[in-house]
C-alpha positions in Angstrom: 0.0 0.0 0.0 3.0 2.0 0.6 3.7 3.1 -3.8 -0.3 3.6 -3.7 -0.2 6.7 -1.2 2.9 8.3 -3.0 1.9 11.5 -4.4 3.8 10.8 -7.1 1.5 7.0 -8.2 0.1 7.4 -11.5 -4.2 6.9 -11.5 -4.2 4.4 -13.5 -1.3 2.5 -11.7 -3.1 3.4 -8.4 -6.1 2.2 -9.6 -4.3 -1.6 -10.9 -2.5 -1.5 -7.4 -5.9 -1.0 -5.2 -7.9 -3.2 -7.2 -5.1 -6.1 -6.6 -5.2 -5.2 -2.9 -9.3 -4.8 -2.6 -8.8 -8.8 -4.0 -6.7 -10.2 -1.8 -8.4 -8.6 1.1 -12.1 -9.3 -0.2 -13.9 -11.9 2.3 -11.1 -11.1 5.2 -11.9 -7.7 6.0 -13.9 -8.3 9.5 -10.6 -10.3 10.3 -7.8 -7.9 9.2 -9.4 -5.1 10.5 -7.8 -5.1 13.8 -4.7 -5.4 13.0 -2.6 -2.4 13.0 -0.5 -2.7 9.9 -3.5 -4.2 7.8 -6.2 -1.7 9.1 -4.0 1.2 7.4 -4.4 -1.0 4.6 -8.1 -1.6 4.7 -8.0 2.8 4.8 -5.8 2.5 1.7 -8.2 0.1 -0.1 -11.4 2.8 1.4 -9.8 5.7 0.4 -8.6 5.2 -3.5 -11.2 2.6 -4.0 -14.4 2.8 -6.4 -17.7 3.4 -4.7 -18.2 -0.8 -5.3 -15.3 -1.3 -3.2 -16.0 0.9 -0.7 -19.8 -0.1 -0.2 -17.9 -3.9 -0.2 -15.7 -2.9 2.7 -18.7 -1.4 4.8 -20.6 -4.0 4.5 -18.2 -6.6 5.7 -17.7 -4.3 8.4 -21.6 -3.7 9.1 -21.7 -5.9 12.2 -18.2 -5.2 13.7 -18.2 -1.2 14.1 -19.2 -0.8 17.1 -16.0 -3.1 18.2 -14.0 -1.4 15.7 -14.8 2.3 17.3 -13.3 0.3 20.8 -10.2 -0.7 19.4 -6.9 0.5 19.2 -6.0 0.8 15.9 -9.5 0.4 14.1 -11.3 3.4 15.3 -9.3 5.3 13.3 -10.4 3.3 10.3 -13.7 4.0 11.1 -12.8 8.0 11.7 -11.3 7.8 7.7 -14.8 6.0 6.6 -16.5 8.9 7.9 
């Protein structure tokens, strides 16, 4: 995720890069989420994502946020989705 939040990423390469991410994390996302390094992740995959992606993400996340708005790391996941 790290070449995708370089100012410097070309759209279209940024778009290749998320979309390979958004697959590997698609069906793990309630799992990752708490994870420090892979939560900035799941932001990275939220934030340059297409509005299918993002409405993928929430609704793996649908019946964790309250949990993720406790934890350490994940609440400020949720903070980004707002």
């Amino acid at each position: 995720s790290a070449s995708i939040l370089q100012k410097t990423a070309k759209s279209d390469e940024r778009k290749d890069q998320v979309l390979e991410l958004f697959n590997l994390l698609k069906g793990k996302v309630r799992s990752l989420a708490m994870k420090h390094d892979l939560c900035r992740t799941i932001q990275c995959c939220f934030r340059f994502g297409s509005d299918s992606e993002k409405n993928s993400i929430l609704k793996e996340l649908d019946e964790e946020i309250v949990n993720l708005c406790k934890g350490k790391y994940s609440c400020f996941m949720i903070v980004a989705f707002l």
